[in-house]
BAFI-3210 file (N, C-alpha, C; in Angstrom, 3 decimals, decimal comma, padded with zeros to 6 digits):
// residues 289
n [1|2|3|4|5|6|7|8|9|10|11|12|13|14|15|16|17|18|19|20|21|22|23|24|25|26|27|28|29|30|31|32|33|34|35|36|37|38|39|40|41|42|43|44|45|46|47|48|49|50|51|52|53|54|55|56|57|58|59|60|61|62|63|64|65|66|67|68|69|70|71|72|73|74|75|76|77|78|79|80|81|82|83|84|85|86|87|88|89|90|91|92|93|94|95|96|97|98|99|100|101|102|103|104|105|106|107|108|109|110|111|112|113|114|115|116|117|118|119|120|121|122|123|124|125|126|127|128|129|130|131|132|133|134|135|136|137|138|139|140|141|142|143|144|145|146|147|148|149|150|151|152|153|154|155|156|157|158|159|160|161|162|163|164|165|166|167|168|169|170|171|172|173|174|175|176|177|178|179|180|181|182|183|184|185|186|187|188|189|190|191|192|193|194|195|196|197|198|199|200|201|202|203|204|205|206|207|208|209|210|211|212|213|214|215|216|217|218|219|220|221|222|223|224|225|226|227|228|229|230|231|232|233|234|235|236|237|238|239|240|241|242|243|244|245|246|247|248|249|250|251|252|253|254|255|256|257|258|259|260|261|262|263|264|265|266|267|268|269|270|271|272|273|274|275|276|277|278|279|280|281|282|283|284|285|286|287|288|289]
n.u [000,818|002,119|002,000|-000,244|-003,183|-007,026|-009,183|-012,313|-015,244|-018,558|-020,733|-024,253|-027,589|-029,835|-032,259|-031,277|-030,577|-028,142|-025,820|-025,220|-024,649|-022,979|-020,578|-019,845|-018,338|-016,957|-014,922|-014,229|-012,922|-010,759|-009,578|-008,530|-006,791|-004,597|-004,327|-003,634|-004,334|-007,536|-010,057|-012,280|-015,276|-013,949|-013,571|-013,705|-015,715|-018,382|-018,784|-019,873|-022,717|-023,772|-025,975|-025,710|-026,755|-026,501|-023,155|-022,258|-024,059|-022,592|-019,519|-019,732|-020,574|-018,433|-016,579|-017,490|-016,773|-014,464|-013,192|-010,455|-008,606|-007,156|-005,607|-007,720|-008,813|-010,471|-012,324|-012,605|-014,074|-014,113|-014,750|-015,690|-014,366|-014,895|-016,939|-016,437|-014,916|-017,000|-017,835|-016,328|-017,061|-019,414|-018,728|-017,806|-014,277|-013,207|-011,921|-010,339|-007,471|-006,894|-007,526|-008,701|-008,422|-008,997|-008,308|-009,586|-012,254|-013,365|-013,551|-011,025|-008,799|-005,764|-002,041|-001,457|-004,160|-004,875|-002,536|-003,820|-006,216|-005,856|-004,305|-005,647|-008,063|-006,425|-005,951|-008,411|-008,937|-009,585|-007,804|-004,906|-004,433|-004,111|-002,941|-004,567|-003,826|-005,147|-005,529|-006,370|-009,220|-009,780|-009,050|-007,455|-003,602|-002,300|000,698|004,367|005,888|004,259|003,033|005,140|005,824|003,348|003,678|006,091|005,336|003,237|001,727|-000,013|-000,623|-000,175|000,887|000,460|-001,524|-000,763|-001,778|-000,830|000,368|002,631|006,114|008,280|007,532|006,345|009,488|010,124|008,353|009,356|012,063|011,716|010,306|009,741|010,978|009,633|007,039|004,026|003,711|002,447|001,020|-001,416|-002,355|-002,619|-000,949|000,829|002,401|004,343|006,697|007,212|007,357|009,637|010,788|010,698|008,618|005,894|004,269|000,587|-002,486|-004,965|-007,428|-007,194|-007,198|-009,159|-010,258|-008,133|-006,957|-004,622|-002,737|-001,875|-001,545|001,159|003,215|003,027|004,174|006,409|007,794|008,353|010,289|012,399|012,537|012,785|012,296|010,878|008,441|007,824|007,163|004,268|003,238|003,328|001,418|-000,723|-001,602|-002,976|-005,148|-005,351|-005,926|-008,519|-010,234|-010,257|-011,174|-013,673|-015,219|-014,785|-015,873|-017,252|-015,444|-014,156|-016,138|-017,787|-015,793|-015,514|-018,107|-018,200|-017,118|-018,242|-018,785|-020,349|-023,732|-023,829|-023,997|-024,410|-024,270|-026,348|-025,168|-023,226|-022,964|-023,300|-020,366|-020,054|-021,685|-019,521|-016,528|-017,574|-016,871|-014,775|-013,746|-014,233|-012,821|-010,230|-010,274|-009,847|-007,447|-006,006|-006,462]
n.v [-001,211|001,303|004,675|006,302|006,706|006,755|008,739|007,741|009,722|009,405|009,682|011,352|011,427|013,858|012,972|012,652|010,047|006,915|007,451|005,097|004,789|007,068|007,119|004,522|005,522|007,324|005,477|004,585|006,619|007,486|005,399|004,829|006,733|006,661|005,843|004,346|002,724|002,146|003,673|002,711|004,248|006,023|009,085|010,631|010,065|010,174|008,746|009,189|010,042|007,933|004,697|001,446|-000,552|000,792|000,942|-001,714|-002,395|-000,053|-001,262|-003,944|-003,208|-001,619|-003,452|-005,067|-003,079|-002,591|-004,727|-005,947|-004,748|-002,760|-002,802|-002,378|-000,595|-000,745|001,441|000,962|002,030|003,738|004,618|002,541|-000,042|-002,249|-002,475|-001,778|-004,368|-005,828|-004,922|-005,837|-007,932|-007,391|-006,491|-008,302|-009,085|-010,492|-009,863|-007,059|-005,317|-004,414|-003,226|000,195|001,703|004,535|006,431|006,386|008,631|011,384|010,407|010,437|008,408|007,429|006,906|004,522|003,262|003,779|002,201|-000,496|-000,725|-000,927|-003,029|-004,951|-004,451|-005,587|-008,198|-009,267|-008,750|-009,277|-008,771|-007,437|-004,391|-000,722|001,725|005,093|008,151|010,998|013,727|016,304|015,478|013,576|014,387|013,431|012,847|009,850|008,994|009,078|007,114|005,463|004,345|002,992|001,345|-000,518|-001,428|-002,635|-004,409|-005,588|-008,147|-008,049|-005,446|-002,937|-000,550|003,012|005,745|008,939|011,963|014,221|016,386|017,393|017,147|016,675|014,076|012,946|012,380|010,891|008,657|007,309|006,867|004,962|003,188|-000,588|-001,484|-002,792|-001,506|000,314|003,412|006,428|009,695|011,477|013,708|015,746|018,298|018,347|016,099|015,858|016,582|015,233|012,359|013,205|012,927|010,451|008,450|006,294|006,883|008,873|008,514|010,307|012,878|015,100|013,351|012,652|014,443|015,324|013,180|012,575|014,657|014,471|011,890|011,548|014,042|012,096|009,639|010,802|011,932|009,866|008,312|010,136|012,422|015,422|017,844|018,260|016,816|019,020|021,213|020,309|019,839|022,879|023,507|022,943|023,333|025,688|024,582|022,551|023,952|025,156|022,780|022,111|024,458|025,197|022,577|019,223|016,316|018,807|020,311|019,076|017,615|020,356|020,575|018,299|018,308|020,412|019,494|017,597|015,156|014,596|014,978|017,837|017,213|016,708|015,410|016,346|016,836|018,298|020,799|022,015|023,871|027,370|029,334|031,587|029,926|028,013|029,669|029,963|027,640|027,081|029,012|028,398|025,601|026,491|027,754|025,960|023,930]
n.w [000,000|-000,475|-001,729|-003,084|-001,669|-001,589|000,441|000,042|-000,713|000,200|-001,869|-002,447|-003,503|-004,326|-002,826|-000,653|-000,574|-000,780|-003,488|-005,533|-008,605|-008,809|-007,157|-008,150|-010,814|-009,455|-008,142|-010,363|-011,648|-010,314|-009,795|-012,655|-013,043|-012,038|-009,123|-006,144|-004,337|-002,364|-000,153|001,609|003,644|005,588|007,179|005,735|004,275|005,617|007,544|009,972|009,718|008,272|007,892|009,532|007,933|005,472|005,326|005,200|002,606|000,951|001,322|000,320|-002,437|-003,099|-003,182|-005,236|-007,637|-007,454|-007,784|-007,550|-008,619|-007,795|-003,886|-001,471|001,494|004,373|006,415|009,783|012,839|016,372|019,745|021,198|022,126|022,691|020,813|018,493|018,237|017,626|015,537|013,466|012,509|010,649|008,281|004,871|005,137|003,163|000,637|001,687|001,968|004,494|008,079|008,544|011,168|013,010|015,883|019,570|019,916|021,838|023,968|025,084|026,191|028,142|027,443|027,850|027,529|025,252|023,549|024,510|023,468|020,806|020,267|021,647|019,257|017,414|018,240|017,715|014,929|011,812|009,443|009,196|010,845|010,740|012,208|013,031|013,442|014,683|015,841|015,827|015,685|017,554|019,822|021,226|021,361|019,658|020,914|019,577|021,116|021,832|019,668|018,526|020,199|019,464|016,973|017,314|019,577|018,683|016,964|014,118|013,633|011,108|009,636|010,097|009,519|009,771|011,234|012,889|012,314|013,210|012,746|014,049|015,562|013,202|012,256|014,644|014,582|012,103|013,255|014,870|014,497|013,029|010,226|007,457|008,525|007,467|007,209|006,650|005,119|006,432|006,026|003,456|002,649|003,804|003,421|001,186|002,449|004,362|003,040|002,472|004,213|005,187|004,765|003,220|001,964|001,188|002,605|000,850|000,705|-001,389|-003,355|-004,248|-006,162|-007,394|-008,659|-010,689|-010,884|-007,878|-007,610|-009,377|-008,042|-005,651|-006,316|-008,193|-005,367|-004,174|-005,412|-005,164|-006,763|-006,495|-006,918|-009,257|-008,094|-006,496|-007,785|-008,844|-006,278|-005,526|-007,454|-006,192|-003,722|-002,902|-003,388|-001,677|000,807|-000,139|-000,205|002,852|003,789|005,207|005,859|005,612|004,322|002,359|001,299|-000,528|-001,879|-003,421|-005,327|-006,507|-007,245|-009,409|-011,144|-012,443|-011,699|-009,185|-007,049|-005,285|-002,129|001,108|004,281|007,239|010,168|008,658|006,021|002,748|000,700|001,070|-000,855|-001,258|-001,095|-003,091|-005,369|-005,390|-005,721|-008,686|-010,152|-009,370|-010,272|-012,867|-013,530|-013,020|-014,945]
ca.u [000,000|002,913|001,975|-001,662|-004,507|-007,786|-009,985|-013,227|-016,314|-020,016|-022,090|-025,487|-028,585|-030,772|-033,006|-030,153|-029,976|-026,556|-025,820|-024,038|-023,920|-021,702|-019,944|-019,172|-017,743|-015,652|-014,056|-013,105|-012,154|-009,798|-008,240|-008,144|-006,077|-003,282|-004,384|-003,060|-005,048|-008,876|-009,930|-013,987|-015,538|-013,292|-014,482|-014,181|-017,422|-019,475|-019,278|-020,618|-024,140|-024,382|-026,519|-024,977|-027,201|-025,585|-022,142|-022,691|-024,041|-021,215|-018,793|-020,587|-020,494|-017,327|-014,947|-017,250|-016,367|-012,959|-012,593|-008,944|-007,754|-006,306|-005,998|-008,823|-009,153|-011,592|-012,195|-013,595|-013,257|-014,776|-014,195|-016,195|-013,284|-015,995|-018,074|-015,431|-014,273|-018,082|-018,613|-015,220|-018,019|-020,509|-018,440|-016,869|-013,533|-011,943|-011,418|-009,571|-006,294|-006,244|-008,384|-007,990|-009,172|-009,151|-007,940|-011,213|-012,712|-013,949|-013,124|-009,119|-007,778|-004,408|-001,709|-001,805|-005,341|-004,728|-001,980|-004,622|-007,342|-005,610|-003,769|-007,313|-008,752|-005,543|-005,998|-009,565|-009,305|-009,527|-006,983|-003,881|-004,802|-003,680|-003,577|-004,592|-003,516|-005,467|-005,920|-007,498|-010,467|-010,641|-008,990|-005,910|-002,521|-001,542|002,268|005,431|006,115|002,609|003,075|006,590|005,434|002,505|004,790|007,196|005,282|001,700|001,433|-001,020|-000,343|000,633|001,129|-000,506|-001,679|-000,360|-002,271|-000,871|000,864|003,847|007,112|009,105|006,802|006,684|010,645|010,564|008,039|009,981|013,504|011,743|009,437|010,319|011,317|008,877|005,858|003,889|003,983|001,698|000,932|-002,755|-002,360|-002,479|-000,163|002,168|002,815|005,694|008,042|006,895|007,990|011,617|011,570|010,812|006,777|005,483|003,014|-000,604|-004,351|-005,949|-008,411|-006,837|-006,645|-010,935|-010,888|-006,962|-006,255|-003,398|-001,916|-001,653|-000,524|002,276|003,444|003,838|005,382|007,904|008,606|008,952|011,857|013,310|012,563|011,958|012,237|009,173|007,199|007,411|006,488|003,531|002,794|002,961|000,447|-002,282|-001,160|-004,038|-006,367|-005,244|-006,478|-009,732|-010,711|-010,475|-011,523|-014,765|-015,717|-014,593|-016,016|-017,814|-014,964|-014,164|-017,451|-017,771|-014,376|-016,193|-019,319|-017,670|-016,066|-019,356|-018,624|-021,540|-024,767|-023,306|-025,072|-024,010|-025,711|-026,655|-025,072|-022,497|-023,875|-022,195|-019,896|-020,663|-021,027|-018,139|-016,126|-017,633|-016,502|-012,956|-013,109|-013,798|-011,585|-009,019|-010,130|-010,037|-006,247|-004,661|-006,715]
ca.v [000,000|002,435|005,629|007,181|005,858|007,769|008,273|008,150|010,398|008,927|010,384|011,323|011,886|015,199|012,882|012,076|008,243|006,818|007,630|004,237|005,210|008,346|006,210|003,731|006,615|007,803|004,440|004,202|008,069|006,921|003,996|005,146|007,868|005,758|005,987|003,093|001,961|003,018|003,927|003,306|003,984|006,974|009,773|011,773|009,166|010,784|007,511|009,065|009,864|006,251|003,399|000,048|-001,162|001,885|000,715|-002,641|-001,966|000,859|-001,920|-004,489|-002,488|-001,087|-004,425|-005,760|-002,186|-002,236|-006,129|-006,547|-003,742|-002,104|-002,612|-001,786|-000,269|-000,232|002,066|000,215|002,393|004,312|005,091|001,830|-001,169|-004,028|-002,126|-002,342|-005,579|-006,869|-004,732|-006,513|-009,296|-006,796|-007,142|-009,077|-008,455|-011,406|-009,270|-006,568|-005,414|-003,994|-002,014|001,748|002,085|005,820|006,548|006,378|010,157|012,619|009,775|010,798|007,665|007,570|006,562|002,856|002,635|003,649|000,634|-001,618|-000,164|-001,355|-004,239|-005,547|-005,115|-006,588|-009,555|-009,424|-008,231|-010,548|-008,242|-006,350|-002,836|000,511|002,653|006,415|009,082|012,699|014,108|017,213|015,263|012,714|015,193|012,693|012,412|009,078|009,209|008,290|006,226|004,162|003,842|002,462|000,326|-001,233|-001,389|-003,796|-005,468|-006,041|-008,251|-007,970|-004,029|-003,176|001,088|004,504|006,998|009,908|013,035|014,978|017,718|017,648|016,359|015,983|013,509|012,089|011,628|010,184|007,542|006,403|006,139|004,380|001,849|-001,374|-000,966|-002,820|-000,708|001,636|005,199|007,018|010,653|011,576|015,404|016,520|019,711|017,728|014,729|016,006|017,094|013,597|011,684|013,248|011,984|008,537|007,994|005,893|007,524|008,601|008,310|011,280|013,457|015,912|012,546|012,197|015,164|015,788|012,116|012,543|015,385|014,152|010,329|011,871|014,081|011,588|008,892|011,654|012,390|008,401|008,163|011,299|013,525|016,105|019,127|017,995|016,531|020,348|021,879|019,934|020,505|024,442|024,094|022,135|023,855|026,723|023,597|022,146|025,079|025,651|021,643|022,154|025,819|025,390|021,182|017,872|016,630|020,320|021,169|018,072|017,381|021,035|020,090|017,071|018,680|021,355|018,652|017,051|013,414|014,435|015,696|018,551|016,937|015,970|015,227|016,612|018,542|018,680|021,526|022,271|024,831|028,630|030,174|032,313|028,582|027,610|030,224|030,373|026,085|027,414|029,380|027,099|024,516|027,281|028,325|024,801|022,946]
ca.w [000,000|-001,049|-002,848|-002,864|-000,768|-001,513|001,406|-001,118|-000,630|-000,046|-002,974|-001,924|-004,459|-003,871|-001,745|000,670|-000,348|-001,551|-004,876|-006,406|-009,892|-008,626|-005,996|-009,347|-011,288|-008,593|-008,105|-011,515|-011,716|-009,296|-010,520|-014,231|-012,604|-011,031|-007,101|-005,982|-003,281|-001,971|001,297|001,942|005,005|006,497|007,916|004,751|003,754|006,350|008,343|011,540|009,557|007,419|008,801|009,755|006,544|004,095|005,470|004,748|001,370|000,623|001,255|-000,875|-003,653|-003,187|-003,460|-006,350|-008,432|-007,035|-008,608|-007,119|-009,144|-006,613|-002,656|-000,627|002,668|005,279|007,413|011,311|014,025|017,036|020,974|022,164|022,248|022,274|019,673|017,639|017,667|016,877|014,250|012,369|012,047|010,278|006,644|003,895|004,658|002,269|-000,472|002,367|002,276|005,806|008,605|009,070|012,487|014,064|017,697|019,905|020,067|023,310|025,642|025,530|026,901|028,546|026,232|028,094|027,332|023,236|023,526|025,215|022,423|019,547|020,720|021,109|018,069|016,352|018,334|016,934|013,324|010,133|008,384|009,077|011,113|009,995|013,288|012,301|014,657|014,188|017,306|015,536|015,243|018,154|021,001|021,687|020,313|019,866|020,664|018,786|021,461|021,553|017,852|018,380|021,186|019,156|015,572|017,338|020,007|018,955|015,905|012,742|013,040|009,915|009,836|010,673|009,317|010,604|010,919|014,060|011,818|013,646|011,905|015,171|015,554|012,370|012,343|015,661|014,228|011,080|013,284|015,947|013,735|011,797|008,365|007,169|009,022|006,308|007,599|005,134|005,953|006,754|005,408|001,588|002,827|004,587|002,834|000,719|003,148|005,250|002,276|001,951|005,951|005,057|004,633|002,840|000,806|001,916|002,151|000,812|000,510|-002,467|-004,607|-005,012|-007,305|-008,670|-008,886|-011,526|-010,595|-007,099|-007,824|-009,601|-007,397|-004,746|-006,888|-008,343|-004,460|-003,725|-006,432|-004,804|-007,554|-005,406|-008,005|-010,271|-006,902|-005,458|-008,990|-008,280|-004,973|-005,410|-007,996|-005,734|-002,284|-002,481|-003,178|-000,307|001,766|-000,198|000,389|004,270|004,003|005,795|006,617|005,071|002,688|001,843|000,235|-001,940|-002,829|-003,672|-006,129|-007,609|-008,188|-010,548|-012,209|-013,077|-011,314|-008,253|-006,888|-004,210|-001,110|002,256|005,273|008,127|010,578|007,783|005,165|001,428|001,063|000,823|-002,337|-001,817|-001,538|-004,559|-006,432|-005,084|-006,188|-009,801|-010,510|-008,906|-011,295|-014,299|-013,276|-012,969|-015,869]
c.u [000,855|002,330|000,640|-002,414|-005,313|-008,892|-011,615|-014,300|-017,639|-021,064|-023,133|-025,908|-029,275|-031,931|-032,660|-029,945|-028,156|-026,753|-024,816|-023,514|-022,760|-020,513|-018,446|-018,387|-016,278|-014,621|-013,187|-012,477|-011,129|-008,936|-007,610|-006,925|-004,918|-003,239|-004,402|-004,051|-006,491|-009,433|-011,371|-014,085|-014,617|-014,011|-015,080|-015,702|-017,887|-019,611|-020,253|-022,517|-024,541|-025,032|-025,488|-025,615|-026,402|-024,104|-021,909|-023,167|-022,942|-020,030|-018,675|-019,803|-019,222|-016,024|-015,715|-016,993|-014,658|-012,330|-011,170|-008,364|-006,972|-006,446|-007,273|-008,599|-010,087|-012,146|-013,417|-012,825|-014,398|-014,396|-015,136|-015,553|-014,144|-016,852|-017,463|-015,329|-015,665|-018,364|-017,887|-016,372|-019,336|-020,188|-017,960|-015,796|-012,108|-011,344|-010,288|-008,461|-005,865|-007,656|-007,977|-008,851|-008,447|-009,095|-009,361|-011,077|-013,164|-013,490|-012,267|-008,826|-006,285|-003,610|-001,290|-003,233|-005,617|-003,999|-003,094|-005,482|-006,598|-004,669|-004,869|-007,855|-007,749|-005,726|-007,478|-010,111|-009,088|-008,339|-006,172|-004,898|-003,767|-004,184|-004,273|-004,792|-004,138|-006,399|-006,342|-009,178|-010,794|-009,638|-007,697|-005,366|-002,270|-000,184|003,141|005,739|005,639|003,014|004,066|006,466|004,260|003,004|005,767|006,384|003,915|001,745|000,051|-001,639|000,463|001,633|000,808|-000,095|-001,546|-000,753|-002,244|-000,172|002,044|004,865|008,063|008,432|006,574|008,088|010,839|009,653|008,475|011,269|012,789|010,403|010,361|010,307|010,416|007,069|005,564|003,777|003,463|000,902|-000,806|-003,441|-001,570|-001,023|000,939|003,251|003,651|006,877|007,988|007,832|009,502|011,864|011,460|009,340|006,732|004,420|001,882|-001,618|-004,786|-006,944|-008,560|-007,603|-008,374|-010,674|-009,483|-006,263|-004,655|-002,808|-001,378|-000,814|001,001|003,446|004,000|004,712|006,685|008,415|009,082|010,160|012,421|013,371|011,645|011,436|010,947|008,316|006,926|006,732|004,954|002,293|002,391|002,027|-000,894|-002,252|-002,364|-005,277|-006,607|-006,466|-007,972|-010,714|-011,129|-010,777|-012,740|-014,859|-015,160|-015,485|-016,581|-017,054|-014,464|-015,374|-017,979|-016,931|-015,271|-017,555|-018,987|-017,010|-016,856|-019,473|-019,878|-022,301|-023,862|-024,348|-024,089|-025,405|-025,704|-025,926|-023,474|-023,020|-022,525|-021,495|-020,497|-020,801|-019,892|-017,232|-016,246|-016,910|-015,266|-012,649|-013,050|-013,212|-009,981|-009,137|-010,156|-008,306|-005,218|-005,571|-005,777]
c.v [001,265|003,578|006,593|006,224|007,120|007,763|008,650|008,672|009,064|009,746|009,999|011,743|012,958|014,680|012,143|010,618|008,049|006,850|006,240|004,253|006,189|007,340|005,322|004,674|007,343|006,636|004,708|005,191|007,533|006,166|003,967|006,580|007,785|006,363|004,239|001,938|002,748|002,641|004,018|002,909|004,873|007,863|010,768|011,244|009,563|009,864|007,722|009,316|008,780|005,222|002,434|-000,335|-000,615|001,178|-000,654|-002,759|-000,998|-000,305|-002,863|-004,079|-001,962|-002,230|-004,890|-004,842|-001,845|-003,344|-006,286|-005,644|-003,114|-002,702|-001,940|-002,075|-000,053|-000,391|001,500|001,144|003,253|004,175|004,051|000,104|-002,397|-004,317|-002,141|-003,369|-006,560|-006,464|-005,226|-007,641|-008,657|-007,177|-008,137|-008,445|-009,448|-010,926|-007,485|-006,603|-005,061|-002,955|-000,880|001,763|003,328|006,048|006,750|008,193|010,283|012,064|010,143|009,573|007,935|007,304|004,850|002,184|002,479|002,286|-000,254|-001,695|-001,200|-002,621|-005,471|-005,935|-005,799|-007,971|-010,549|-009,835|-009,578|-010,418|-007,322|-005,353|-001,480|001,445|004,032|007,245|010,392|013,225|015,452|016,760|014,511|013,782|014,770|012,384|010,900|009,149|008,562|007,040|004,949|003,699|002,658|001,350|-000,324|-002,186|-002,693|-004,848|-006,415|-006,617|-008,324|-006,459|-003,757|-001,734|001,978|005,159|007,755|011,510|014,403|016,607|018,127|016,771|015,874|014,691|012,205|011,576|010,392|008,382|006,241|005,769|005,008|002,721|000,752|-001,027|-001,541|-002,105|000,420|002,312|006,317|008,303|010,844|013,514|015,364|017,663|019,105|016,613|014,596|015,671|015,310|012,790|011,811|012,696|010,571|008,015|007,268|006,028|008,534|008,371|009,999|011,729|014,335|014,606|012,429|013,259|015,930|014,322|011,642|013,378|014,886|012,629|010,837|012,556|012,912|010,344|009,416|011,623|010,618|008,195|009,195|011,807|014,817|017,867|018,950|017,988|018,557|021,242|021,616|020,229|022,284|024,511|023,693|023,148|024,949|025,601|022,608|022,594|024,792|023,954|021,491|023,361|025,756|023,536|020,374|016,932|017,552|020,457|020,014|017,495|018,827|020,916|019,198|017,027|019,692|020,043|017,308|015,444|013,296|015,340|016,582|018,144|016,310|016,512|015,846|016,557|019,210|019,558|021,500|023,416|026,174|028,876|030,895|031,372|028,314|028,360|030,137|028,652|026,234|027,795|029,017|026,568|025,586|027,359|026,871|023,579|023,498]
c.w [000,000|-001,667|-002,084|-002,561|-001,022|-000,819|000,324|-000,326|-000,712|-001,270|-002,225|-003,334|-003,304|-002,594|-000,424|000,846|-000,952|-003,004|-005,503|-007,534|-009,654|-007,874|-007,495|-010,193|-010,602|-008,464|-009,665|-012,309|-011,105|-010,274|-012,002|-013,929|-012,079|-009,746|-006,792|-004,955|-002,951|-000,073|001,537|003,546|005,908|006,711|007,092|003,516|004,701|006,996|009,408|011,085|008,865|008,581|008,572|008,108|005,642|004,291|004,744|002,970|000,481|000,285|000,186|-002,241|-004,163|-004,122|-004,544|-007,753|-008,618|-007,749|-008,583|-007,824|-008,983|-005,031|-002,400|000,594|003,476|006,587|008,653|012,921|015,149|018,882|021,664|021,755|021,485|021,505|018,323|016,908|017,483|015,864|013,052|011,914|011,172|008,237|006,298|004,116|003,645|001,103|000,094|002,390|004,297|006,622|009,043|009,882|013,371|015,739|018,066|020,319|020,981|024,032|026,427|026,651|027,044|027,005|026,375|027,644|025,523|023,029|023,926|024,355|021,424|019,633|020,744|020,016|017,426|016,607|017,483|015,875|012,504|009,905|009,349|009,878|011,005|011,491|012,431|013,622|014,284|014,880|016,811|015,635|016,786|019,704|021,570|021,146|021,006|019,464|019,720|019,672|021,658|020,197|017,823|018,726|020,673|017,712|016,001|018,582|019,570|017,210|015,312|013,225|012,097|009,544|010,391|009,633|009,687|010,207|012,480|013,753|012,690|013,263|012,641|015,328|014,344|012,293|013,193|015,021|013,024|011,793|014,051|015,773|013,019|010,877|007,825|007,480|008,000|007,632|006,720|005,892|005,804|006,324|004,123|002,222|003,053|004,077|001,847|000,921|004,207|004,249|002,379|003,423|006,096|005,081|003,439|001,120|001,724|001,582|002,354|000,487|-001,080|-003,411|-005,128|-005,995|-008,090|-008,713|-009,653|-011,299|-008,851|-006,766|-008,205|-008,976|-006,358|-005,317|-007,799|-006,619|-004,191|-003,988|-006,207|-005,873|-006,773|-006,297|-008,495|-009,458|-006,501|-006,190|-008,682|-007,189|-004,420|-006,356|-007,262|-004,215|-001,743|-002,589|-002,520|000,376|001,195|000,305|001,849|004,690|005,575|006,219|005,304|005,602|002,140|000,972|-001,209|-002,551|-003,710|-005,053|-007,262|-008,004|-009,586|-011,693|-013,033|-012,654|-009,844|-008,418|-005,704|-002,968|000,030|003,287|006,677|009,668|009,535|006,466|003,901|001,247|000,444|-000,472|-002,539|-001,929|-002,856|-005,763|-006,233|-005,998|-007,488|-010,028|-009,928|-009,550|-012,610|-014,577|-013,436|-014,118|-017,134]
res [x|x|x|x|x|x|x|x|x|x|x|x|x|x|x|x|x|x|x|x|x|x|x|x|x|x|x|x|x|x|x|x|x|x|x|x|x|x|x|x|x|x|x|x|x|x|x|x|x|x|x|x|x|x|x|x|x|x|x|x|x|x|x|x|x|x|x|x|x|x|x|x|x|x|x|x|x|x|x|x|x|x|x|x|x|x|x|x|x|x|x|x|x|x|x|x|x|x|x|x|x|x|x|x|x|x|x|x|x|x|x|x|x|x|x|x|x|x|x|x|x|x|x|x|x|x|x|x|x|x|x|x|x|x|x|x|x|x|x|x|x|x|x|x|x|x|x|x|x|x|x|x|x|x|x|x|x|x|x|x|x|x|x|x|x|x|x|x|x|x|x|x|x|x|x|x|x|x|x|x|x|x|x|x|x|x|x|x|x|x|x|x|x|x|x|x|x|x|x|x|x|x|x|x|x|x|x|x|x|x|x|x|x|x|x|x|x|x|x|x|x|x|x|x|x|x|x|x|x|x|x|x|x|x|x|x|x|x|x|x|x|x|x|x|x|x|x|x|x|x|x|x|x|x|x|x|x|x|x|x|x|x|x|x|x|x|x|x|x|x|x|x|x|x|x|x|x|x|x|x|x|x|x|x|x|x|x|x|x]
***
């Protein structure tokens, strides 16, 4: 799972069901795009408003559009240990490369109880787990040293995602991991300068709606072409920003409605982005097409 991971969007239709024709489209936007791997079921799919049924169906649908083409990821996670490790029994995960499971949110466990968390479900899981650290969202950093300490003692952990935006941090986790452990950054902005420190790749968000300009990029920075990768990177860098301007996914569904691949809809208490957004995403897509 080297390169680009794309955490994919839920398409909605106007009457807030799942949209699968869009869904199908996006997959194979994707993959016709060289993104290496797919990521359903993260947070940038609106997981916290989908039913257990939608999830279930999402999934479904997902690995028989995905047809081994690429890796697939998916995303099992949440701040109740035992809720967790029953809902691993909710999918198919034989066609699974791995689970991205999210530090548990509001609770803020210690950083013995994050070790104890995910040590758990590994003993649990079907497949490989993919920590993901992004204590913007769930309130607690999981440390370099937890990481370190799960990386070498806790087997069928496989990486993290790393989304704590601090690079001390990230260093400390590449010297202090196995060499084989992915390390794949969890920020579009960041995930450059991560790379020249030894990452992996990542799972993003950019890649639903600049798929090719973004694959490239990070497989120029892989092969240490760092000149071309940064060319790159300074041309997407304001579409960074405007993506996380206001809420994720607002602003990439905002992106991939201009670009004619969705309906602009999300759900509830998540709204679409402003009009003044919108207009800033056009002429972003006018300037770099």
């Amino acid at each position: 799972m080297k390169g680009t991971g794309v955490a994919i969007i839920t398409p909605f239709k106007p009457n807030g069901s799942v949209d699968f024709l869009a869904l199908e489209k996006l997959i194979n936007f994707n993959i016709e795009n060289g993104v290496n791997y797919i990521v359903t079921l993260g947070t940038t799919g609106e997981t916290p408003t989908l039913s257990k049924e939608e999830k279930i169906d999402i999934v479904n649908f997902t690995i028989e559009k995905v047809n081994n083409k690429v890796p697939l990821v998916l995303g099992i996670g949440g701040n109740n240990t035992k809720e967790v490790i029953n809902d691993f029994e909710n999918f198919d995960t034989s066609k699974v490369t791995a689970i991205l499971s999210a530090s548990p949110y509001y609770n803020k466990p210690t950083q013995e109880g994050l070790f104890l968390h995910y040590k758990a479900l590994a003993n649990a899981a079907p497949k490989p787990i993919l920590l993901y650290n992004v204590p913007g969202r769930t309130g607690r950093n999981l440390s370099a040293v937890t990481t370190a300490k799960l990386a070498n003692e806790v087997e069928n952990i496989c990486g993290i995602k790393e989304a704590s935006d601090s690079l001390q941090q990230a260093m400390e986790i590449v010297r202090d991991c196995p060499k084989d452990f992915l390390i794949v950054s969890g920020d579009d902005a960041l995930c450059l300068p991560q790379i020249a420190l030894g990452f992996d790749g990542v799972i993003s968000v950019a890649a639903n709606c600049f798929p090719k300009q973004f694959t490239t990029l990070i497989n120029l920075a892989l092969q240490n072409d760092f000149q071309q990768a940064r060319s790159i990177h300074y041309k997407l860098l304001k579409g960074y920003d405007l993506l996380f301007e206001e809420n994720n996914p607002a602003g990439v569904k905002a992106f991939l409605y201009e670009l004619g691949l969705i309906d602009n809809e999300l759900r509830l208490p998540l709204t679409k982005a402003t009009n003044g957004l919108q207009e800033k995403i056009k002429s972003f897509l006018k300037n770099i097409s």
